[in-house]
C-alpha positions in Angstrom: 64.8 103.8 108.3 67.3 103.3 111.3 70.4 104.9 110.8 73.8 102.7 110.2 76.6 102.2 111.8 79.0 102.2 109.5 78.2 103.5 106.0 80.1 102.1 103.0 80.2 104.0 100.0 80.7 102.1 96.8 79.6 98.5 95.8 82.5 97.1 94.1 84.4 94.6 95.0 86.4 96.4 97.4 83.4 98.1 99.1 81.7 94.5 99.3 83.8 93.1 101.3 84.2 95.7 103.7 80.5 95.8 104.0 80.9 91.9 104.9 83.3 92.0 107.5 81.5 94.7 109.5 78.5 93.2 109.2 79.7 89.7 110.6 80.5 91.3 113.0 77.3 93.1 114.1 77.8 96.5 112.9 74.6 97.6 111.0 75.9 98.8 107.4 74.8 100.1 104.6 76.2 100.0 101.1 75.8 102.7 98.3 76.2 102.7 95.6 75.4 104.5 92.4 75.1 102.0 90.2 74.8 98.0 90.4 77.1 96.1 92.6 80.6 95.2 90.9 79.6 98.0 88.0 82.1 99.8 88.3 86.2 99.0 87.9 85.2 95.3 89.2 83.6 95.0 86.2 86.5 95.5 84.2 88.8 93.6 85.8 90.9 90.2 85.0 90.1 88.6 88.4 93.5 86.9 88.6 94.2 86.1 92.4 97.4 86.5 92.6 100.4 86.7 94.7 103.2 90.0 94.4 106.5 90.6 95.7 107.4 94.1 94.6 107.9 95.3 98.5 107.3 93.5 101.6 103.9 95.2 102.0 102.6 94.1 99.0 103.6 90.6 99.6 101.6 90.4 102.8 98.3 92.0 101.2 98.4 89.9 98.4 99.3 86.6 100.2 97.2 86.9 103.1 94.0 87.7 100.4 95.2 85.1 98.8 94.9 82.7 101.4 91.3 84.3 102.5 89.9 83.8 98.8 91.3 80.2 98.6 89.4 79.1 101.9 86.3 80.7 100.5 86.9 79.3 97.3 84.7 76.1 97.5 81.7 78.3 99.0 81.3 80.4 96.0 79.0 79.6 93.7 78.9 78.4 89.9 78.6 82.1 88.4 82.1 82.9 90.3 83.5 80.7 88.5 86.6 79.9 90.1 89.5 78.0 88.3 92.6 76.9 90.7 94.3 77.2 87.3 97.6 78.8 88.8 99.9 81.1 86.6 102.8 81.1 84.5 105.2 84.0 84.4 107.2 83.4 81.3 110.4 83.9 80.5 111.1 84.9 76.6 114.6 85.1 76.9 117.5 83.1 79.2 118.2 86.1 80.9 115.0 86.1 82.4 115.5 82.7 83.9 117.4 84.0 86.3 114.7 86.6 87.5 112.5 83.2 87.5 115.4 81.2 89.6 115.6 84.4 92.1 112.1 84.9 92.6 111.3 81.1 93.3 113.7 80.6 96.2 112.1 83.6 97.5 108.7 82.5 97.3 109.5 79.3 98.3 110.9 80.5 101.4 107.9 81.9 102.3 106.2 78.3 102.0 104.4 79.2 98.6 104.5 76.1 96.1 106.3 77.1 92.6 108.3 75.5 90.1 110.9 76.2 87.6 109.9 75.5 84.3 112.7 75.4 81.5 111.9 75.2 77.9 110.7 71.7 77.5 108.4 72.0 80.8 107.0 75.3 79.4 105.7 73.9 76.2 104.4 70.7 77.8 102.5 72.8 80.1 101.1 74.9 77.3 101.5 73.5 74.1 99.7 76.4 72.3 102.7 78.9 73.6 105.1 79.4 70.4 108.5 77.5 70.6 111.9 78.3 71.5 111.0 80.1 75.0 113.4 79.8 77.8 111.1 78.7 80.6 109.0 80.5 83.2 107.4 80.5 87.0 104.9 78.4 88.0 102.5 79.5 90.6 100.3 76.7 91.6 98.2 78.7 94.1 97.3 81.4 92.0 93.1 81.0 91.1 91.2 83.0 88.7 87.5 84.2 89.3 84.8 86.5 87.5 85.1 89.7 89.5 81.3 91.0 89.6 80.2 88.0 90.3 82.1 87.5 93.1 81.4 91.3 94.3 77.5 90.5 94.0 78.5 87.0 96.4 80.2 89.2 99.1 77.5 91.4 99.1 74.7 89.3 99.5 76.7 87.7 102.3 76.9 90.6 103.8 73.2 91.3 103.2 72.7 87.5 105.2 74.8 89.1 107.8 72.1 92.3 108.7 73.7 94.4 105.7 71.1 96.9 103.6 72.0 97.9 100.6 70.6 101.0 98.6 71.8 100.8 94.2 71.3 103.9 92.2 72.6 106.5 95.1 75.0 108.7 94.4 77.7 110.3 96.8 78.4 113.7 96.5 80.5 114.3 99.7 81.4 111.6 102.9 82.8 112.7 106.7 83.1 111.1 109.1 79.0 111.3 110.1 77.9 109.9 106.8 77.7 111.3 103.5 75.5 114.2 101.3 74.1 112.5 98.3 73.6 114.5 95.0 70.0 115.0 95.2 71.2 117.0 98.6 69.5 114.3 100.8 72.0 113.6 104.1 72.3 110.0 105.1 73.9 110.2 108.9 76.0 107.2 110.4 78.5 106.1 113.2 81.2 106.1 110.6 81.8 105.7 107.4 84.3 103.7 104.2 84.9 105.1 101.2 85.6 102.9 98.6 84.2 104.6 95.9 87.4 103.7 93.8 88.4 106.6 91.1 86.2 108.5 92.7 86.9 108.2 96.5 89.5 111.0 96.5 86.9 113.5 95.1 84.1 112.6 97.5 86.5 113.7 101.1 85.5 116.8 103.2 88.6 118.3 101.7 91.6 118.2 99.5 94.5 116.6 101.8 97.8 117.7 100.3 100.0 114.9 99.4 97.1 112.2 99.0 96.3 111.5 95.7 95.9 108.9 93.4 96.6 108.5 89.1 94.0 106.6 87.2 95.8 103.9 85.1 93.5 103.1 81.9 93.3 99.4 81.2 91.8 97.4 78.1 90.6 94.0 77.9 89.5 92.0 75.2 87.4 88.4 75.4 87.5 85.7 72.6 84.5 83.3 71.2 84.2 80.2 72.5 86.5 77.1 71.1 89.3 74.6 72.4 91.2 75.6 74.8 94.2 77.4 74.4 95.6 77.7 77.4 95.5 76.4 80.9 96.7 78.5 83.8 97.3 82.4 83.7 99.7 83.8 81.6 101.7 86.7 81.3 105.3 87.6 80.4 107.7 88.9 82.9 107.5 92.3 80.6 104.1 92.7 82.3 106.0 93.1 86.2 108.3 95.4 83.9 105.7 97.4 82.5 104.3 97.4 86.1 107.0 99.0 87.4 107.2 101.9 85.3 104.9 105.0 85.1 106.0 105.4 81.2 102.3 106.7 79.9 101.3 104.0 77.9 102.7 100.1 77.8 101.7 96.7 76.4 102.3 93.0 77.5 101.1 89.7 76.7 98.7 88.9 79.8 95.9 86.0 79.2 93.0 84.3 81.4 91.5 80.6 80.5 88.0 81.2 81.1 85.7 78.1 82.3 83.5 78.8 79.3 86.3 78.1 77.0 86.8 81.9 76.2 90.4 83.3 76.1 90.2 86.7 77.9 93.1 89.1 76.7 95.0 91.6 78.3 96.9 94.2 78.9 97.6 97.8 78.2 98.7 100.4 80.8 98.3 104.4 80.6 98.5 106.5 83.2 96.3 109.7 83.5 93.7 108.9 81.2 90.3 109.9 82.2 88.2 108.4 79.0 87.1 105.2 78.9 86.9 104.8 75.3 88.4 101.9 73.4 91.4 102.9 71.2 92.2 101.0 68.5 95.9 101.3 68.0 96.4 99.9 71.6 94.0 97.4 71.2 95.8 96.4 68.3 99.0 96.4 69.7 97.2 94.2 72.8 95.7 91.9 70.5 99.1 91.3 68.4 101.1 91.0 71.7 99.0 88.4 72.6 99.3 86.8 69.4 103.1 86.1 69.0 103.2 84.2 72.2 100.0 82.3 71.0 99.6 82.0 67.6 96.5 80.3 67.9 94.8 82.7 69.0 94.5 84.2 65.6 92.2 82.0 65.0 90.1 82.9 67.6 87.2 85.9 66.8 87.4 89.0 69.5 83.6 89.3 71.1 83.6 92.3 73.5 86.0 94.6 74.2 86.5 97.2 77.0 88.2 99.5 79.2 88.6 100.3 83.1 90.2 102.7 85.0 92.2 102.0 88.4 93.3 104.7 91.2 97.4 103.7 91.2 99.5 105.0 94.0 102.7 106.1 93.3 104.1 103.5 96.0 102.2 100.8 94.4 100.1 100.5 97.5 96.4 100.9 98.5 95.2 103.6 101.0 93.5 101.6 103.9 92.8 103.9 107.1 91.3 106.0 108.6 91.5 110.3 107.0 93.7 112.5 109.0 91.6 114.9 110.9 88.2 113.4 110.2 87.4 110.9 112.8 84.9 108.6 112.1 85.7 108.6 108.2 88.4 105.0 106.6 89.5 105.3 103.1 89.9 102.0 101.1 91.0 102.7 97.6 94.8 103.1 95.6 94.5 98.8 94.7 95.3 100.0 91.1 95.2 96.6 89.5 95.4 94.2 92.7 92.0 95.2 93.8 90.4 92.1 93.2 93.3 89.8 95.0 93.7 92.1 97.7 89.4 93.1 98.9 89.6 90.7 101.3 92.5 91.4 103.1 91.2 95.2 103.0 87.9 94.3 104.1 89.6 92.6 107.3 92.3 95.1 107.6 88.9 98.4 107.5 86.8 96.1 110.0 90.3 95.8 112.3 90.4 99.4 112.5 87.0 100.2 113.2 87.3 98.0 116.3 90.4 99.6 117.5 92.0 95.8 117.5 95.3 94.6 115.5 95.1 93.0 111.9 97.1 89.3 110.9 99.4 92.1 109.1 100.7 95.2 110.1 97.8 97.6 108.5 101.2 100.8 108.9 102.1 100.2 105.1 98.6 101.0 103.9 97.8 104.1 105.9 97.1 107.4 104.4 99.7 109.5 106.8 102.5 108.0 104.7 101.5 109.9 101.9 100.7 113.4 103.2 103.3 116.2 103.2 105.0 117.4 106.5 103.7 120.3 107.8 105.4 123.7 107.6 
């Protein structure tokens, strides 16, 4: 077996489409990856595409993805199942109308197409949504997509592209050389990616003081099939306030339209949680939070439900770069709950620094030195 270029340890979405843009480019890679593709946090993800304005470096990222999953969007095939159903961020209250006034002129300014819906608009939009809300944000180029699907597309692509790919391998330590898997086997390469996710953090040479992640717990819930509740994303501008806190556990209305006529249900935050078990009481509290904005959905029997964790920054912002004092060795990881929007934006920003070359955004933001603490 010839040895790789470019290593790229994990398979989920992340890791996919890094493998993709190296390989179009002629690097030889190889994916590990201990499970399936897309097994891991992909699997437990919303796949809402979606565009953020917390900071000016999460705007970029999640706009310029944005833009690269929308030109790929009539490539993908049926089992992506991609839906250019936009998003509504809804406003309970009038005096979040004017968060929803602010943040379209801002958006508009950056030539993204919105609209300002007040109370009548809202409900004609979605007439499942209970009465009497003020309004909300509607963000026409938002798309939603089912993540491992779309992880197992990039990675076939990539595979088209020269890309191998080895499932069931697991990483017990990366460098910048390759990586030592757990059976104590050595796989050598001209560099390598870590995007293992959670787990990327544990598999570096060493402990690098100052870079470190929390895991953020997440539950989903998906309904039967039956008419169609709702239309485009929704969520409640709660959710960018629960978003912005690190309080240890929060809840806030958050649903998907699937194309199968499913309602998929989110979302609960807690921070440093390390089980992936479903609890109850915040599934409950999920479930009911989900309820009072559509009734309806009472009616509606809960099929699966599940849990994911995702590696949040305190910043709010992924590690993309290259590890300090390890040449050879890029970490992509930190997406917390953007990691679906924002893959290919890393995978272009990881294949930009491998070639030494400038990215379409400034890749500074992302890099691992801002986090590490100054030297004594």
């Amino acid at each position: 077996m010839s040895l790789p270029d470019v290593l790229v340890v994990g398979g989920g979405i992340v890791g996919a489409a890094c493998a993709l843009e190296l390989a179009r480019e002629g690097h030889r890679v190889e994916v590990l990856e201990r499970g399936f593709t897309g097994c891991g946090t992909t699997a437990t993800a919303m796949g809402h595409i979606i565009v953020l304005h917390d900071s000016q470096a999460q705007f970029r990222l999640t706009r310029w993805s944005q833009e690269l999953w929308s030109a790929l969007a009539d490539e993908l095939p049926g089992e992506v199942e991609v839906d250019r159903c936009g998003c509504i961020w809804i406003a309970s209250e009038e005096s979040q109308m004017d968060w929803v006034r602010d943040k379209a002129a801002l958006y508009r300014s950056h030539g993204i197409e919105v609209e300002v819906l007040d109370s009548l608009g809202l409900a004609q939009a979605e007439p499942s949504l209970r009465p009497n809300l003020a309004g909300g944000l509607r963000m026409r180029e938002d798309l939603v997509l089912y993540p491992p699907a779309a992880a197992r597309w990039l990675v076939q692509r990539a595979v088209d592209a020269g890309a191998t790919i080895r499932t069931g391998v697991s990483v017990r330590r990366v460098s910048g050389a390759g990586a030592t898997l757990d059976d104590g086997s050595t796989r050598a390469a001209g560099c390598v990616v870590d995007a293992a996710g959670t787990k990327a953090l544990e598999l570096l040479p060493e402990p690098i003081p100052g870079l470190q992640f929390r895991p953020r717990k997440g539950h989903l819930a998906i309904t039967d099939r039956g008419p169609r509740r709702c239309w485009h994303q929704l969520a409640e501008i709660g959710y960018l306030a629960s978003a912005h806190t690190h309080a240890q556990t929060s809840v806030a209305f958050n649903v998907q339209p699937r194309r199968t006529g499913q309602v998929l249900v989110g979302s609960s935050r807690q921070y440093d949680r390390h089980d992936t078990r479903v609890e109850p009481e915040i599934l409950a509290r999920m479930l009911r939070r989900a309820i009072e904005f559509i009734p309806a959905l009472a009616e509606m029997r809960v099929t699966r439900t599940w849990t994911g964790l995702r590696p949040a920054t305190d910043d709010r912002l992924p590690l993309i770069g290259p590890v300090p004092g390890h040449s050879g060795l890029y970490l992509a990881t930190g997406h917390e709950g953007l990691g679906i929007t924002t893959s290919l934006g890393t995978g272009r920003l990881i294949a930009d620094m491998v070639a030494g070359r400038s990215s379409a955004i400034d890749p500074a933001p992302y890099r691992l030195d801002r986090c590490l603490e100054p030297q004594a």
